[in-house]
C-alpha positions in Angstrom: -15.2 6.5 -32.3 -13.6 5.7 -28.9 -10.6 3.7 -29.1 -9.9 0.8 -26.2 -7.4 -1.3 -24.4 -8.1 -4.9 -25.8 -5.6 -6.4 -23.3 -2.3 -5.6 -21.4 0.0 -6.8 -19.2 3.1 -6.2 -17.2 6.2 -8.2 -16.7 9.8 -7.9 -15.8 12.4 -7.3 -18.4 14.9 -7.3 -15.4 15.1 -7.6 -11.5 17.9 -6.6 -9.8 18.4 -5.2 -6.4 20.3 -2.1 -8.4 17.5 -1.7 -11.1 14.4 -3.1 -12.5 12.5 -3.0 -15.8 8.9 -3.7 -16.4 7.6 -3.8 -20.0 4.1 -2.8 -19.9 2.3 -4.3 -23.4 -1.0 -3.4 -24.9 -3.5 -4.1 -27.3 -5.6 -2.0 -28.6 -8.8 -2.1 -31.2 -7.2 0.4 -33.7 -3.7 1.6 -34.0 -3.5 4.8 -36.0 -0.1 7.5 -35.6 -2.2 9.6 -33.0 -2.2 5.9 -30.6 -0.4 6.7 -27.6 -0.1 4.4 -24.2 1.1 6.4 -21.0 1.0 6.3 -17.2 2.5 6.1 -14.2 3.1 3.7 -11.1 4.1 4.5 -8.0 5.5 3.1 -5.2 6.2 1.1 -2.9 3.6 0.4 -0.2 3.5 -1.9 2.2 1.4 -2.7 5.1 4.1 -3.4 7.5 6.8 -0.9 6.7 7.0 2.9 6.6 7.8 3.8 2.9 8.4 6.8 0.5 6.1 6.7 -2.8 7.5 7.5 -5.9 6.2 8.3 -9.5 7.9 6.1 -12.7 6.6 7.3 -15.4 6.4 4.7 -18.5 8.7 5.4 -21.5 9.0 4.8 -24.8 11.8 1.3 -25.4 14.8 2.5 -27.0 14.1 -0.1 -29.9 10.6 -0.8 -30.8 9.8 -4.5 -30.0 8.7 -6.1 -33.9 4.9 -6.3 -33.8 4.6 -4.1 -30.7 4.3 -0.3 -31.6 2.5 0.5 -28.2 4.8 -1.6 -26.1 6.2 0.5 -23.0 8.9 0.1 -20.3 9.3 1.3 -16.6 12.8 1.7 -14.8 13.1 1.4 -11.2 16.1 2.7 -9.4 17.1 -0.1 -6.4 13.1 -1.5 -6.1 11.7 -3.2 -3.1 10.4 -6.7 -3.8 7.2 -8.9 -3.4 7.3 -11.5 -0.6 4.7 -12.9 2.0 6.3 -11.4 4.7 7.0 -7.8 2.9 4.1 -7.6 0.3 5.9 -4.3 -1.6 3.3 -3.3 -4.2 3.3 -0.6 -7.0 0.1 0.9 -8.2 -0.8 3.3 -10.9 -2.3 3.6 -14.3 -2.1 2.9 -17.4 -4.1 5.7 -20.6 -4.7 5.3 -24.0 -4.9 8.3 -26.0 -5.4 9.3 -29.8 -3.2 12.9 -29.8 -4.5 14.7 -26.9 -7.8 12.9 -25.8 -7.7 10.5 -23.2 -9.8 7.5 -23.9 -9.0 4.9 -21.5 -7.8 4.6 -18.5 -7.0 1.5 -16.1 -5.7 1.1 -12.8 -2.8 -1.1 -12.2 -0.6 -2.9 -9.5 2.3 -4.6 -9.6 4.3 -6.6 -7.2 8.3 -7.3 -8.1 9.0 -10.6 -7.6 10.9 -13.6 -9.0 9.8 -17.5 -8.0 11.7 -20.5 -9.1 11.1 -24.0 -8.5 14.4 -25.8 -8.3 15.4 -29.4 -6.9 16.0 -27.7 -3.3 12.9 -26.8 -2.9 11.3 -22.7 -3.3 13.5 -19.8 -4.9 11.5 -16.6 -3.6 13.8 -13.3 -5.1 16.7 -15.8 -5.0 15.7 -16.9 -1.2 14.9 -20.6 0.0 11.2 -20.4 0.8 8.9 -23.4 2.5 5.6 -22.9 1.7 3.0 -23.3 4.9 -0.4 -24.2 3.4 -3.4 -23.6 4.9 -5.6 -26.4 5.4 -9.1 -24.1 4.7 -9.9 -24.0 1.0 -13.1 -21.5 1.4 -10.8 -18.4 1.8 -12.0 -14.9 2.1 -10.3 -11.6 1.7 -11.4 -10.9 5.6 -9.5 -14.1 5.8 -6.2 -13.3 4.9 -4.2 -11.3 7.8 -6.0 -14.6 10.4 -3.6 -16.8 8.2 -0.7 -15.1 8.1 -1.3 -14.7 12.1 -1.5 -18.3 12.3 1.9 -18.6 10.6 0.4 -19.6 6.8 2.3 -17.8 3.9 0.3 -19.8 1.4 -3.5 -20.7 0.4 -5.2 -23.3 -2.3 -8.1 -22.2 -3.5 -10.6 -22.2 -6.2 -10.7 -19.7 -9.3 -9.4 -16.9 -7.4 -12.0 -13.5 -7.1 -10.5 -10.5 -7.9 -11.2 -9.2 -4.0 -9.4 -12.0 -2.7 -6.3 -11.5 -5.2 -6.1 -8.1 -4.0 -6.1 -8.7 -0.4 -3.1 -11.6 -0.9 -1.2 -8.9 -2.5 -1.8 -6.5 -0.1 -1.4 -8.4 3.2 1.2 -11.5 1.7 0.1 -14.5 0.9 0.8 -16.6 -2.4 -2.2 -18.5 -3.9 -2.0 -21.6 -5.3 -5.9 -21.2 -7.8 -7.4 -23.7 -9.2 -9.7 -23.2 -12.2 -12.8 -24.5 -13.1 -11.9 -25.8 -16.6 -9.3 -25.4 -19.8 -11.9 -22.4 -21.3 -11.3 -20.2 -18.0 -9.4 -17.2 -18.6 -6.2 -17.1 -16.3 -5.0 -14.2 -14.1 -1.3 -12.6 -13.3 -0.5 -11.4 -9.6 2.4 -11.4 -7.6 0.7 -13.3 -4.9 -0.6 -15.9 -7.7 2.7 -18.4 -7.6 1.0 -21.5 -9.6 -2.4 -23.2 -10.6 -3.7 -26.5 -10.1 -5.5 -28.3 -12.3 -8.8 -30.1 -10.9 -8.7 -33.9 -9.7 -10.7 -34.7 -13.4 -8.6 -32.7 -15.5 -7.2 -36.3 -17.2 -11.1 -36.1 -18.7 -10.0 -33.3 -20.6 -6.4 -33.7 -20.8 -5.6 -32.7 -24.5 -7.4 -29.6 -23.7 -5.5 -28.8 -20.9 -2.5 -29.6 -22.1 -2.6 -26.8 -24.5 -4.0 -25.0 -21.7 -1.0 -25.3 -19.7 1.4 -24.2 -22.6 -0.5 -20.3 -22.4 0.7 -20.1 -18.9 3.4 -18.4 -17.2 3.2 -19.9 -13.8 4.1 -23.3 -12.7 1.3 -26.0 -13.0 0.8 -28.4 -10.5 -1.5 -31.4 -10.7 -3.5 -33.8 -8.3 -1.1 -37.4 -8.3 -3.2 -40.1 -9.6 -0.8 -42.9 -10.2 -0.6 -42.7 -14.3 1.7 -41.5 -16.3 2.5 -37.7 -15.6 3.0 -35.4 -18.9 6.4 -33.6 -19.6 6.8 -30.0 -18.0 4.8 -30.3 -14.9 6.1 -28.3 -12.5 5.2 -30.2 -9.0 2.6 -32.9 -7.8 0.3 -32.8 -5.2 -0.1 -35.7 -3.3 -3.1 -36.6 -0.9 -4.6 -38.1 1.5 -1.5 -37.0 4.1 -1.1 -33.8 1.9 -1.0 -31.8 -0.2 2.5 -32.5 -0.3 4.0 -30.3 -3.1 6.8 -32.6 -5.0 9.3 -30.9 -7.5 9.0 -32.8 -11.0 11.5 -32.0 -13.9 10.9 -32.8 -17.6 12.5 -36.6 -17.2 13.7 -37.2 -13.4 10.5 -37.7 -11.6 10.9 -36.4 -7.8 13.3 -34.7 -6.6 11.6 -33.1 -3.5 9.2 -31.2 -1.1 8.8 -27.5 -0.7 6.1 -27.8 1.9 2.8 -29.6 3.7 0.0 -28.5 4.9 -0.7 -29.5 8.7 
């Protein structure tokens, strides 16, 4: 019976400009002894720059992580990183196989990148960063190099369509998605920096609370005036806005990192 990938998912063990390491996880719908992941990405590319591709194969973790026979790893000797302005991208494959038939096989890409929210503002690969939102919310993927033109390296919109993810990762420009309720499946992309939860999500807001503790990317809510839950990342403020204001666990406001105009 053919065996299948359940779900995966990359992520940095460590970025560095020397070296990086992606773990690649996966779950499958059996394990037996013959269960093997492999693959490949290659890279970088980028639509602005001339670059040389190269093959990393995935590898075998020197220790097994507990729980995680088929987990994986990746080493990249002094990578190129993921920004709006040079959109570096990886792409390959990742195969499951049972001995030596190959029964899955899914195509992958990967942008290196690091994004901290601290009380200065953006941390873009260790780099102040202002976010320049555009003020159109219907955004297309034939949209995105007519923003960037227009000097926009940033975009809210609704829950993101895996066309117009693509084209932000290609061309540069971070999404700020907002998804339609605390049931919707969330996506992982360099370009995807944070969500935002709709203006009713206080309707729902137990279930969206434990929403927001599955996610690994900052959560940003519409400002309403009542009292605002411990661990949101930044506020968004209308009608001048959105202004984006940093919000620690206990201080309140500390800042901007950017308006649209």
């Amino acid at each position: 019976m053919p065996n299948r990938i359940v779900r995966w998912r990359l992520a940095n063990r460590s970025l560095s400009p020397v070296e990086a390491e992606i773990l690649v996880f996966a779950e499958t719908q059996s394990v037996t002894p013959q269960t093997e992941i492999r693959g490949r990405i290659a890279g970088p590319t980028c639509p602005y720059s001339t670059t040389i591709e190269v093959a990393y194969p995935l590898r075998r973790l020197p220790q097994a992580l507990p729980g995680m026979p088929l987990a994986r790893r990746i080493v990249i000797p002094e990578p190129s990183f993921w920004d709006p302005t040079s959109p570096f991208l990886y792409r390959g494959a990742i195969e499951l196989w049972e001995g030596e038939d190959l029964h899955e096989k899914i195509s992958v890409r990967y942008g290196l990148r690091s994004a901290v929210l601290r009380s200065d503002g953006l941390r873009w690969n260790g780099q102040r960063l202002r976010l320049l939102v555009s003020p159109h919310e219907d955004v297309q993927p034939r949209d995105v190099a007519s923003l960037r033109e227009h000097g926009y390296n940033a975009a809210f919109l609704d829950w993101p369509d895996p066309a117009l993810v693509e084209a932000a990762e290609t061309l540069g420009l971070i999404l700020l998605a907002r998804p339609a309720s605390p049931a919707d499946e969330t996506v992982e992309s360099a370009a995807l920096f944070a969500w935002i939860l709709p203006r009713d999500w206080r309707q729902a807001e137990a279930e969206w609370m434990r929403w927001m503790q599955r996610q690994r990317a900052p959560i940003g809510m519409y400002f309403d005036a009542g009292p605002v839950p411990q661990g949101v990342a930044f506020l968004i403020d209308a009608p001048d806005g959105p202004w984006l204001r940093l919000q620690t666990d206990s201080e309140g406001e500390l800042g901007c990192i950017g308006r649209s105009t």
